[in-house]
N, C-alpha and C positions, 0 to 999 in steps of 0.2 A: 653490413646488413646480414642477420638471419634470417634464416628461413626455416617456418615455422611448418608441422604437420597440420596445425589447429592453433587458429586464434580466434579468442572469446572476445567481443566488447560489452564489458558489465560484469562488476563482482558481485553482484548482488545475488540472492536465492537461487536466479535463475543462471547465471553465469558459473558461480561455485556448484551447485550441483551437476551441469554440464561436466565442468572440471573433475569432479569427482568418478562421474561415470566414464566417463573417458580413461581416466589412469586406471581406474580398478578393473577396466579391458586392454588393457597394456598398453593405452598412447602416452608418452611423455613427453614427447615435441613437440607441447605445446604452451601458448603464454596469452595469459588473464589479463587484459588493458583495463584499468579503470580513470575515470578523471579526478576522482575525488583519491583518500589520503588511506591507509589503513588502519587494520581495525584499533588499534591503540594510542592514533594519532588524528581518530574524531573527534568530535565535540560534541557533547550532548548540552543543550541549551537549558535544562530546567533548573536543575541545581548541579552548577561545576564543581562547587568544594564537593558536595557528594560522592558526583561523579566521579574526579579525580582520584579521592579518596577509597573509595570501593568498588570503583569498577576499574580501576588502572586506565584511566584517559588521561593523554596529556593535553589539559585545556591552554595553556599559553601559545598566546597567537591565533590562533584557531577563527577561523568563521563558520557562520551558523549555515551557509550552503555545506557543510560535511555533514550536517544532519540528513541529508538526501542523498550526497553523491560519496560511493566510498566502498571498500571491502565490507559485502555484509547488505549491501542495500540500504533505501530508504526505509525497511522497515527494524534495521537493528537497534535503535531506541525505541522502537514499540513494546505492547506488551509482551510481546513474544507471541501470540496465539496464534496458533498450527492447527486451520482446521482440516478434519480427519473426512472430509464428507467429498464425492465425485461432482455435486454441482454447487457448491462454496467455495469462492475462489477464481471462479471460472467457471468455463462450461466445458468439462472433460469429456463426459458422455457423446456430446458432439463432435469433439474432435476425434476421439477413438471409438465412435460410431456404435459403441457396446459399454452398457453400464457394470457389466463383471471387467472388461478390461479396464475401466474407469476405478473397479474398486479394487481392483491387483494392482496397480500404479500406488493409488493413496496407501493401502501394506507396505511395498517396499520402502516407501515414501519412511514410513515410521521406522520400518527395521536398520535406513540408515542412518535415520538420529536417535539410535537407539546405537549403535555401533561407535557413535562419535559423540557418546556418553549424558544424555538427556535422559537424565534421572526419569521411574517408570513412575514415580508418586506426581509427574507432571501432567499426568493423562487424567483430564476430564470426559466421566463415561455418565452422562443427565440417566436420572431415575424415571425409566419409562412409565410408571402410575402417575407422578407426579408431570411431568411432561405432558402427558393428555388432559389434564385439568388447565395447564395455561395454555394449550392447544385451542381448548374450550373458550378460555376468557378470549384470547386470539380472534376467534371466530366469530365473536358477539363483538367486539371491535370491527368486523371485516378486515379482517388480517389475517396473514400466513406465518406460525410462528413453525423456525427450522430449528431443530434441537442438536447440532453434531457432535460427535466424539469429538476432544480436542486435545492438543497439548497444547499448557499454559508451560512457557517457561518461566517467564518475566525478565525484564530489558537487564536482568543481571547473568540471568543461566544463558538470552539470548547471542549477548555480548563470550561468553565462554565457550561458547558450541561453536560461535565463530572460527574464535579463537583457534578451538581443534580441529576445524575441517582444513584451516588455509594451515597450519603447522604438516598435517599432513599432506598437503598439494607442495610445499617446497622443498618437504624431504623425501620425495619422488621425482622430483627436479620441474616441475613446476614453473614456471616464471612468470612474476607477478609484477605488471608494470604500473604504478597506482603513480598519481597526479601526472595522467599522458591522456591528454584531449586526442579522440582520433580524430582528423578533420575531412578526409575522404576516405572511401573503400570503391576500386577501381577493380575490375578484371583484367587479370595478366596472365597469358595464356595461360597455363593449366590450372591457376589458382587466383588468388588475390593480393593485391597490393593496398596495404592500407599507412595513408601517410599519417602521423603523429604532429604534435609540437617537439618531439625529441627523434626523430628521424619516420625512416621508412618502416615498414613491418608485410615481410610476404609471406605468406600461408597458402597449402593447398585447399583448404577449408576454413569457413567465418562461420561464427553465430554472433548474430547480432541478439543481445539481449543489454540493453541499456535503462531497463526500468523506467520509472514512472520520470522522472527529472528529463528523460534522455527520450521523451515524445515526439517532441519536435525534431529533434534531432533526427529520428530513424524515421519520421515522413520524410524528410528532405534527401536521406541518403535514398531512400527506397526509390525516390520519384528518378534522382540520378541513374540508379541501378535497372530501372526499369523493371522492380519488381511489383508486381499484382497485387493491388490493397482494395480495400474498401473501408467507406468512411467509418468511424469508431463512435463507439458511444461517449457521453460527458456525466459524471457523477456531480452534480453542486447543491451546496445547501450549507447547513449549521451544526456544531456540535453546542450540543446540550448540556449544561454544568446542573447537574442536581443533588440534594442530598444523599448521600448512600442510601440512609435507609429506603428509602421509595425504592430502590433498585434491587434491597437485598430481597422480599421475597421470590425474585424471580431468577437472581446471580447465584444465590443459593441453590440452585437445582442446574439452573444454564448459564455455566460463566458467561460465555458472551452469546447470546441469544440472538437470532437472525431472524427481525420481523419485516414482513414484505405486506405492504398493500400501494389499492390503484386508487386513486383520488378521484372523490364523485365529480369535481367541478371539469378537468380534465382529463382524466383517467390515465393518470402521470402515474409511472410508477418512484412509489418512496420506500428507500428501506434503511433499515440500524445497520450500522456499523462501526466496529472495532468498542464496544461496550469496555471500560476499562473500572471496575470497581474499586471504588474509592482511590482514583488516580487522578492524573496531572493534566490538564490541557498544556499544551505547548506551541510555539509558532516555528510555523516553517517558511524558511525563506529562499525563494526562487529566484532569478533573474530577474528583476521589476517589478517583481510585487511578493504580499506574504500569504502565509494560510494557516488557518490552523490545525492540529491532531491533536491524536490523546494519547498518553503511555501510563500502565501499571509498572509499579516495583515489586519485588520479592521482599524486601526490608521495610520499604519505605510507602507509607501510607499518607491519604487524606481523609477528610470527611467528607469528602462528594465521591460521585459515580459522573462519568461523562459520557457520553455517545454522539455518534455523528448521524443527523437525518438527511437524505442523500437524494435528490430527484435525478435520477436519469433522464437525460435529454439526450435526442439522437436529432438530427438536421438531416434536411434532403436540398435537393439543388433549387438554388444556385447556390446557396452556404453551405456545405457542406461539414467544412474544418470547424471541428470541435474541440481540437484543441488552440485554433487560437479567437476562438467566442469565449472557449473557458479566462484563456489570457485576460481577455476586455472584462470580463467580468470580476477577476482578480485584482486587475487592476484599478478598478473604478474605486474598488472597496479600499484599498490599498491608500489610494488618493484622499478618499473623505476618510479612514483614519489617517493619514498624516504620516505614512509610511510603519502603521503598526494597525494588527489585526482590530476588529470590531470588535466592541462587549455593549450587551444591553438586555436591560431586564426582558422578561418573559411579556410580564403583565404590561412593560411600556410597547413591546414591539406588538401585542394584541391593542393598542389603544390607538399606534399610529404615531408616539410621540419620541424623541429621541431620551438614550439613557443620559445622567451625569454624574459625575464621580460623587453626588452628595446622594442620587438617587442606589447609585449602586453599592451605597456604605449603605443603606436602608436594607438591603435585601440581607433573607437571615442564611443564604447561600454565599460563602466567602468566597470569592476569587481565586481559582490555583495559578492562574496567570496574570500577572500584574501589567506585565508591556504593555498594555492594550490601549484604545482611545474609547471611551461610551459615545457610543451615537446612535444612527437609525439603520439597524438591516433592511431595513424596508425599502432606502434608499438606495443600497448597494448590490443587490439581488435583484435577479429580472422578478417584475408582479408576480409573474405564475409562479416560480421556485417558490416565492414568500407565502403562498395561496396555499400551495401543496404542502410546504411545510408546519402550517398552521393549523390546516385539517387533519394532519399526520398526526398533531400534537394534543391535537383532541380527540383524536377518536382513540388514543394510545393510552389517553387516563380514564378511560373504560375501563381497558383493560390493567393500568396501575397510579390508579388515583394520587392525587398529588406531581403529577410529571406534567399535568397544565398549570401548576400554582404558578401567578403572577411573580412570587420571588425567585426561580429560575432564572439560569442566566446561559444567554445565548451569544457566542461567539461568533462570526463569521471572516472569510468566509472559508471551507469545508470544501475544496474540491480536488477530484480524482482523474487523471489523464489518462487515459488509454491507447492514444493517439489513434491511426489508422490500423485498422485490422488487416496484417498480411495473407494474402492467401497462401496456405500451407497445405501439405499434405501429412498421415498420421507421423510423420517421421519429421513433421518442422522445417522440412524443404521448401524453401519457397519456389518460385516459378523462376526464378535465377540457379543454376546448377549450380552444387555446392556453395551453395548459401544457404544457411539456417538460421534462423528465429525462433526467440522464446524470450516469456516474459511478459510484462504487465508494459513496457514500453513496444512491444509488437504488439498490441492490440492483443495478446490470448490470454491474459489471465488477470486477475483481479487479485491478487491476495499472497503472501508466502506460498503456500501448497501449491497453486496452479502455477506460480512462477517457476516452482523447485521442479516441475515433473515436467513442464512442459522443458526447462533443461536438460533434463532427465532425456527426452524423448529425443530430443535436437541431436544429444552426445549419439544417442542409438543412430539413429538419421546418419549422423558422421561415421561413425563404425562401418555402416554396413556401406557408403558410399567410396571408406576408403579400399 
């Protein structure tokens, strides 16, 4: 058995940028656990020859849980987009209690995928004249339209940037232990004892940063550990398959556009998210049930625009667990398609009637996702998400006419785990000494960027504790 200065669980944004900060402050003894496979030994589910072919994946064999678990995260077949903003992604501001420290984080943030060669033609910087005109439309909608700097890589420079960060973590000596489930984390006196499927692993320091897949997971270890949570929020709802053009007057200015309103009927908040211009829907598959997302290519194009419309839901007691309300609700959907995601027209799920493969060859919106089963979202979504999402969808072709048209097509279901919110301090400490978190599986960030920094902060946290 070794014994480690620093052990990370989770490769993902949050775990590799950890890693990163950590050696470029001179820690080397330490080692990356992931469950899933690495980076050249995923699988991306939308098109494998593709894949294979120009992104160097080896698909054989392969299952579609490494689309989630793996070097790189759940979000390395996404479009790649890296927003550039302090409250996108998470809520930075609040954790580092000062919106200049919030926006010195998201800097460095660039200058290190800027150092690990993310091409500068990737940055998207929206034309502020034009910005205030769909600010405008936004507003006559009642909605919040956010406009941020961003980098677009796209899931091919994504997949490359990976590449270069973990090449540089193993020729610093690095140790990468990819398809190793941790199954506990124990305190032993001065550090941690975390048991594997492939033995022991003890460290003077942990960060748990497990991503979105690893929610449950890091409730269960936390409640073990006795560390300090509160209950987390639940993102659920639909992505929306439309034609490009409806989306281009507005992708054209704001790749991916961040629209936030509160719904008259409940005053739920709905917002867009991961807008993928002329890209792919694709299914994710979890433990017992599926879901779907979206990814853009750098090469590789559709003739739709997809987005995901997202209600947050937060629960108070006696239910509080959001992440396993989101489960039942995953699963239900899961159940009435027949173990493959939902598709159904726009115009059938405004009528009440379920879609059919004859109704969905009618629609003049082609399907990027063929898996799928037509039925009723209606059925499979609690009332109020379907309520909120409908109002969402109307009040949104205010502001881009055509994105209520009946031939639309809506997948379900769309949901984002956050699991319990750890109580931390600005350095990711939680209320267990020498234990830190970070990530979108501890409850603090939403997104690539807040995943990456709140590692970022975790590594510092560990720095100065050791």
């Amino acid at each position: 058995m070794r014994r480690f200065d620093v052990a990370i669980v989770g490769a993902g944004p949050a775990g590799l940028f950890a890693a990163y900060e950590l050696v470029a402050h001179g820690v080397k003894n330490l080692i990356l656990v992931d469950a899933g496979r690495d980076v050249g030994r995923r699988y991306c589910p939308l098109l494998s020859v593709h894949a294979s072919r120009e992104l160097g994946i080896s698909c054989a064999g392969c299952k579609p849980c490494n689309v989630l678990q793996g070097v790189g995260g759940a979000g390395l077949f996404s479009s790649g987009a890296i927003n550039l903003h302090p409250q996108i992604g998470g809520d930075l501001v609040s954790i580092l209690k000062s919106y200049s420290k919030a926006e010195e984080m998201i800097r460095y943030l660039d200058n290190v995928l800027a150092k690990f060669g993310v091409p500068e033609e990737s940055l998207r910087l929206p034309n502020q004249e034009l910005v205030k005109e769909w600010e405008r439309r936004a507003a006559k909608a009642g909605a919040k339209l956010i406009a941020p700097a961003q980098r677009r890589l796209g899931t091919e420079e994504s997949l490359e940037f990976t590449r270069r960060l973990v090449d540089y973590l193993t020729a610093e000596g690095v140790k990468i232990a990819t398809e190793t489930l941790v199954m506990s984390v124990e305190s032993a006196g001065e550090g941690f004892g975390l048991a594997t499927d492939r033995g022991t692993i003890e460290a003077r320091r942990v960060i748990l940063a497990p991503g979105r897949s690893g929610a449950a997971w890091f409730s269960e270890i936390s409640k073990k550990l006795g560390v300090r949570t509160v209950p987390g929020p639940l993102d659920v709802g639909v992505r929306l398959e439309i034609p490009d053009y409806v989306m281009d007057p507005l992708v054209s200015v704001i790749d991916d556009p961040k629209v936030i309103m509160y719904t008259k009927t409940y005053d739920d908040k709905v917002r867009t998210f991961c807008v993928n211009p002329r890209g792919f829907v694709i299914a994710e598959r979890y433990n017992g049930y599926v879901a779907v997302n979206g990814v853009s290519y750098r090469g590789l194009k559709s003739r739709n625009t997809n987005l995901a419309l997202l209600v947050t839901v937060q629960l108070t007691d006696p239910l509080e667990d959001t992440v396993e309300y989101g489960r039942q609700i995953a699963m239900t959907a899961t159940k009435l398609g027949g173990g493959k995601p939902l598709i159904q027209r726009l115009g059938d799920l405004l009528s009440g009637r379920r879609s059919t493969w004859s109704r969905i060859e009618r629609s003049s919106v082609e399907p990027t996702l063929r898996d799928v089963t037509p039925g009723d979202v209606g059925m499979a979504l609690p009332y109020r998400v379907v309520t909120d999402v409908v109002e969402a969808v109307e009040r949104l072709d205010d502001m881009l006419p055509g994105l209520a048209s009946p031939q639309n097509l809506v997948y379900a279901p769309e949901i984002k785990f956050y699991s319990v919110r750890a109580i931390v301090d600005e350095w990711m400490q939680t209320t267990v000494e020498g234990l830190f978190v970070a990530g979108d599986g501890a409850g603090l960030s939403r997104g690539i960027n807040g995943a990456a920094i709140t590692g970022i902060l975790a590594a510092r946290g560990v720095l100065r504790s050791l």
